[in-house]
C-alpha positions in Angstrom: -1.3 61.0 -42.4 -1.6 57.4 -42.0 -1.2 55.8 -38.7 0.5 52.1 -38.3 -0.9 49.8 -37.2 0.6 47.8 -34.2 0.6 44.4 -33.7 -1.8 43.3 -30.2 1.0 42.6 -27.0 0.6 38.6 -26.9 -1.2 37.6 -23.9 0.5 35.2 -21.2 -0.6 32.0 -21.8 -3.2 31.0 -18.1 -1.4 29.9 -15.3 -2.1 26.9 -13.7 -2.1 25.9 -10.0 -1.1 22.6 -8.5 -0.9 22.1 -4.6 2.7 19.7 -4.3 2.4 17.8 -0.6 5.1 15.7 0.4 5.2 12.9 3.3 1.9 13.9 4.3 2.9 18.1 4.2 2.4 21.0 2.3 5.5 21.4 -0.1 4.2 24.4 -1.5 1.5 25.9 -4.0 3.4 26.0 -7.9 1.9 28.4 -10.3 2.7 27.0 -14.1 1.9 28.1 -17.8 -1.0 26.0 -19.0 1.4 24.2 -21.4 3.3 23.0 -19.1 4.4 19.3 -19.0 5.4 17.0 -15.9 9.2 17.9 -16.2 8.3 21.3 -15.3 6.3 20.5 -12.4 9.0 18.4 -11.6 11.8 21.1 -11.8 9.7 23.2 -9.9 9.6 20.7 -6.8 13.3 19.8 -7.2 14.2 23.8 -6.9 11.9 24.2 -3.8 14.3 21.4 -2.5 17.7 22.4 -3.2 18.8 23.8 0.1 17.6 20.5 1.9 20.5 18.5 3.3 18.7 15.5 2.2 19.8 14.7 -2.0 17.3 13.2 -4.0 17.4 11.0 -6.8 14.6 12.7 -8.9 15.1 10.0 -12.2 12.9 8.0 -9.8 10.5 10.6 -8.7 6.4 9.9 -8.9 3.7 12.2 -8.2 0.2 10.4 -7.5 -2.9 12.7 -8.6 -6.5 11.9 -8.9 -5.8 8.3 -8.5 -3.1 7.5 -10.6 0.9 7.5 -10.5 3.1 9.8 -12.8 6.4 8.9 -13.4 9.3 11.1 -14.0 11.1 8.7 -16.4 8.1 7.3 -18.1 6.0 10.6 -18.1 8.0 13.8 -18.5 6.7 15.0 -22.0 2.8 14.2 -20.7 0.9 17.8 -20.3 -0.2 18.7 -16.8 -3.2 20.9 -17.4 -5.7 18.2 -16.1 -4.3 18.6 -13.0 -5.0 22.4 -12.7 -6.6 23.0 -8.9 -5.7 19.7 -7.6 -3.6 18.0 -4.7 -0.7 15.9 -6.1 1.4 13.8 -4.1 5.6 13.5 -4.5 7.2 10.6 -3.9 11.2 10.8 -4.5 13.4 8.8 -2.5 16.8 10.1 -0.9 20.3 9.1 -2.6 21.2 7.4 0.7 17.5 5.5 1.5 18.7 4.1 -1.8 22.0 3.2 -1.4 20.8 2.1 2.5 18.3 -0.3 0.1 21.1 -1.9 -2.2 23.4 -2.5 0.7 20.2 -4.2 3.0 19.5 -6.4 -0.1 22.8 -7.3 -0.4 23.2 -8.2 3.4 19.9 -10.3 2.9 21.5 -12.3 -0.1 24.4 -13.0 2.1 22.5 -14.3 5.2 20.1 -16.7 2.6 23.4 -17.8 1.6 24.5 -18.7 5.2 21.3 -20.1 5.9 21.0 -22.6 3.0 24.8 -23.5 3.5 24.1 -24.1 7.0 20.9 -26.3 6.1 22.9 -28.5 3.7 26.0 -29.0 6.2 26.4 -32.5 6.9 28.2 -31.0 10.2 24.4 -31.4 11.4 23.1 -34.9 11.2 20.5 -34.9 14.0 18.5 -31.7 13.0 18.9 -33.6 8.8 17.1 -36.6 10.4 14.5 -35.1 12.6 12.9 -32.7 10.2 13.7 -34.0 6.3 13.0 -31.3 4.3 9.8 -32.2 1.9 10.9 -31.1 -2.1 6.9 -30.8 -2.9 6.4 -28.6 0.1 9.6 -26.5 -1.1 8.3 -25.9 -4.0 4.8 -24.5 -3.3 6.5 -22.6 -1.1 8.3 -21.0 -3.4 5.6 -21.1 -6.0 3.0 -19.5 -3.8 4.3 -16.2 -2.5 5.0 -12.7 -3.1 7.7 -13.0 -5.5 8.7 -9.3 -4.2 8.2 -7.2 -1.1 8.9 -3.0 -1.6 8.9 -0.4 1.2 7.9 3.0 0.8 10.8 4.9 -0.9 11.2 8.0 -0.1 10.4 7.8 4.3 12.3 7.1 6.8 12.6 3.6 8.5 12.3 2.4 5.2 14.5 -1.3 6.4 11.4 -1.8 9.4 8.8 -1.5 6.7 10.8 -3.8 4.8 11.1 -6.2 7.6 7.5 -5.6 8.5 6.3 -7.1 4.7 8.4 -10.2 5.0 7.2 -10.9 8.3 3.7 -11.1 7.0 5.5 -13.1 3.8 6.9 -16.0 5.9 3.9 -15.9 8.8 3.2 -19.5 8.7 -0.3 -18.4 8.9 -0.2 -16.9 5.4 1.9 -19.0 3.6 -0.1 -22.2 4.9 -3.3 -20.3 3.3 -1.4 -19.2 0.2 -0.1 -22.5 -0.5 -3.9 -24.2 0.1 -5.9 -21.8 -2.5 -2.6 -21.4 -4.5 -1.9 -17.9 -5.0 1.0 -16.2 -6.0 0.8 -12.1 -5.5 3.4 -10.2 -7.5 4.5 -7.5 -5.3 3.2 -6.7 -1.4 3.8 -3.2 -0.9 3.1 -0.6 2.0 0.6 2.1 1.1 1.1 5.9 1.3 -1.5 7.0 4.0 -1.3 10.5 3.0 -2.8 9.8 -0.9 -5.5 7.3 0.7 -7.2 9.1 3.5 -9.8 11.3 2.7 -11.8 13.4 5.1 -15.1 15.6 4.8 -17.6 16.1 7.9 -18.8 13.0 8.0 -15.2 11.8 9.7 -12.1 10.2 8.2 -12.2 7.5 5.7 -8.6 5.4 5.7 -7.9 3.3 3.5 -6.2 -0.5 4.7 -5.5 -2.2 1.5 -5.5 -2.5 -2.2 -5.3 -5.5 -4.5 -4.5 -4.4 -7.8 -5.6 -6.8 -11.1 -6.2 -9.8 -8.9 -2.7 -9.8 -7.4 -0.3 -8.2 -9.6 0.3 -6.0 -6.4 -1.3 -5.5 -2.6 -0.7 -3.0 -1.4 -0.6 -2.4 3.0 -1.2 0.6 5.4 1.8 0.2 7.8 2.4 3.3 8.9 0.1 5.5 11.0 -1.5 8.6 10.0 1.8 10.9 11.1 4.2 8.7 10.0 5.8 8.3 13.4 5.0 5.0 13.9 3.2 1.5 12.6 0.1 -0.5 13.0 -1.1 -3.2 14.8 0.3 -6.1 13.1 -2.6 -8.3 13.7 -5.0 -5.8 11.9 -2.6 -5.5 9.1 -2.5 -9.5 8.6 -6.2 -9.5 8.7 -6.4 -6.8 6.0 -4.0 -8.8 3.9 -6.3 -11.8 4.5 -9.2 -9.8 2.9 -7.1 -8.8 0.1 -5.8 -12.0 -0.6 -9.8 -12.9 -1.0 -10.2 -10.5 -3.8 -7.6 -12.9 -6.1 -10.8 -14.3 -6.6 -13.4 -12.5 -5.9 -14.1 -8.7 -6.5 -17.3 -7.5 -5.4 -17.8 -7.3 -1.6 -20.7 -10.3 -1.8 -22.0 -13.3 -0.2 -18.8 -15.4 -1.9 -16.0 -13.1 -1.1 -16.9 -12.7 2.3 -17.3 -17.1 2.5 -13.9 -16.6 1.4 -12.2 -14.3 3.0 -13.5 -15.3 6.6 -12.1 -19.0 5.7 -8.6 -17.8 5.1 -8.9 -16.0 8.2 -9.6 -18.7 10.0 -7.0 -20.8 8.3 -4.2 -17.9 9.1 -5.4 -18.0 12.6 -5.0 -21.9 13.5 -1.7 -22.2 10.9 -0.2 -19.4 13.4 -1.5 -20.9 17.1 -0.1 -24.5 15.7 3.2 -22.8 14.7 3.1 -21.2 18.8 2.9 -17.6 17.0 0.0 -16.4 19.0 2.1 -13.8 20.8 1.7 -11.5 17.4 0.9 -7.7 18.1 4.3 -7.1 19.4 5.4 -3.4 18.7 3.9 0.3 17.7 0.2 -0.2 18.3 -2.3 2.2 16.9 -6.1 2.2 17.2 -7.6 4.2 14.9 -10.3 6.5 16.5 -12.1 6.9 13.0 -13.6 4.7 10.0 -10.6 2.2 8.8 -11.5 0.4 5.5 -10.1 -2.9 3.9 -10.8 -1.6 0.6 -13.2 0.1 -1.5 -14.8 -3.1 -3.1 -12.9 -5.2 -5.5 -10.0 -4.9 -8.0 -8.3 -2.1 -9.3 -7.6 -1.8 -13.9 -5.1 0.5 -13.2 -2.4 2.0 -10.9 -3.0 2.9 -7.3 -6.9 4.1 -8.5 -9.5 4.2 -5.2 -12.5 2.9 -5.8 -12.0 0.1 -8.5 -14.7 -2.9 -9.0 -14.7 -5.6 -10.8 -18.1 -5.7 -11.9 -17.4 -2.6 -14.2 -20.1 -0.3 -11.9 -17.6 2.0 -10.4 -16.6 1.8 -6.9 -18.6 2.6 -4.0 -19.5 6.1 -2.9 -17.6 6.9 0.3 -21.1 6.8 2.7 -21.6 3.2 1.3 -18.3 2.0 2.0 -18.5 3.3 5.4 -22.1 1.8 5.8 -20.7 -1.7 4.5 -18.0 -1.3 7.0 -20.1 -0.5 10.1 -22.5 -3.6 8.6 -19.1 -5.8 8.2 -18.7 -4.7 12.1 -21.7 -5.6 13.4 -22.4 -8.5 11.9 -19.0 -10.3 12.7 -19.8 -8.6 16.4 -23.1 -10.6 16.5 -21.4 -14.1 15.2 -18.9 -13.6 18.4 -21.1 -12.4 20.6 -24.3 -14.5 20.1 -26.0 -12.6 23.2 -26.1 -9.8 21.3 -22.8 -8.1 22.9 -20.8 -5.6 21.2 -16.8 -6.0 20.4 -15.3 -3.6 22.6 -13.7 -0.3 21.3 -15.2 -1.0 17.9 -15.4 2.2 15.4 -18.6 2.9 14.2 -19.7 5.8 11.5 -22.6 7.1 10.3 -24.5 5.4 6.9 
């Protein structure tokens, strides 16, 4: 008698296991086949979601893993398995933060259309004759900018962040310094504090700012660590100051810092001369750990920590924390020629 043969059961194809956080929490731990492409993970998130009151607008979803940004329309059909084991990030903003967006920019259009309307009145002849409006000055004004300034999609108070970046775009300070070394920055941005903290024992590393291919796009920590509130705006214009520095230079050397501490200096008497010195006004937030302007240079790619011009890599998280306890001490010493420390400064171990 001859026995048949059967036919081995096919085995189930490995799983894999992604870790989904969203606005800095734990959205849940998804368990997918190893074939699995982005639209799956992407399903999976918008079905752990479906019984939120909030309704998303997952065309414009993004998930941000190992220092790069996935995109639900531009990515979908990309397989997942490199990001088996790791922490990803999901950014989707809410049907109504959207439509909140389109009616604010609409409402801004208006006003710039009251505004110039008022400004070419001839029902105002004084004002016309004591300030004539300079066409050269105009037009490096509108040449040396940020052609466009983006929230955070996807959080709340996503109109405050928005006023927040074009308070920093019109601060005389800035524009006086953009207009001097002529630069012209894409998009400023707010950062994501979740995707650019990172924390072992040695403390907490946060990350300030990120200038991405020499100003296509800066990017800004507004928000604190929780999301409840925003930073000291002083702190925030300084960062931008730095990254403003790397248009030109990336490495963290003897040039960039020439550099960035002149535009500093520049921001500072354009804003006392404009009687802006009463800046800080606001959430405050000190941060009782390391803070970091940025992780030494230019980024190639999108949203990647750690990018240098000088084609080495970035800096290891100990240097960059040693750099900035160096940066500290050393501008503490320049204002404190006695040899006084700046008080309440952070301070980490190299």
């Amino acid at each position: 008698m001859v026995e048949a043969e059967t036919e081995p059961l096919p085995q189930s194809a490995p799983a894999l296991t992604i870790t989904v956080t969203k606005g800095g929490k734990l959205l849940d731990i998804f368990h997918l086949t190893a074939d699995a492409i982005l639209n799956d993970l992407l399903i999976a998130c918008e079905d752990q979601l479906t019984d939120e009151a909030d309704k998303y607008d997952w065309d414009k979803a993004k998930f941000i893993a190992k220092g790069k940004m996935l995109r639900a329309s531009e990515h979908g059909e990309q397989p997942i398995a490199h990001l088996d084991g790791t922490k990803v990030t999901l950014q989707v903003p809410t049907l109504e933060a959207i439509q909140d967006l389109q009616r604010s920019s609409d409402a801004a259009r208006a006003r710039e259309a009251r505004r110039r309307a008022v400004n070419t009145s001839a029902a105002r002849p004084v004002a016309a004759r004591r300030s004539r409006p300079d066409p050269a000055r105009a037009q490096a004004d509108a040449q040396y900018t940020f052609l466009r300034v983006e929230p955070l999609l996807g959080f709340g108070n996503a109109e405050r962040s928005r006023a927040f970046l074009q308070r920093l775009k019109e601060d005389p300070g800035i524009r006086a310094a953009m207009r001097k070394h002529e630069f012209t920055v894409g998009l400023l941005t707010e950062m994501d504090p979740a995707a650019n903290t990172q924390s072992t024992h040695e403390g907490t590393t946060r990350l300030l700012g990120l200038n991405r291919n020499r100003g296509e796009v800066i990017e800004l920590r507004l928000r604190t660590d929780a999301y409840d509130g925003y930073r000291d705006y002083k702190t925030i214009r300084d960062t931008l100051c730095h990254e403003l520095a790397h248009n030109v230079h990336g490495p963290h050397d003897r040039k960039f810092w020439d550099l960035c501490h002149q535009i500093e200096r520049e921001v500072q008497a354009a804003d006392w001369k404009s009687g802006g010195h009463a800046i800080g006004d606001g959430d405050y937030y000190e941060s009782p750990e390391d803070d970091v302007p940025d992780h030494g240079g230019w980024t190639g790619g999108t949203y990647v920590l750690g990018g240098s011009s000088s084609g080495g890599g970035g800096l290891s998280r100990r240097d960059v924390i040693a750099k900035a306890v160096e940066e500290r001490m050393r501008r503490s010493q320049s204002d404190n020629p006695d040899g006084g420390g700046s008080e309440g400064g952070s301070s980490a171990a190299p």
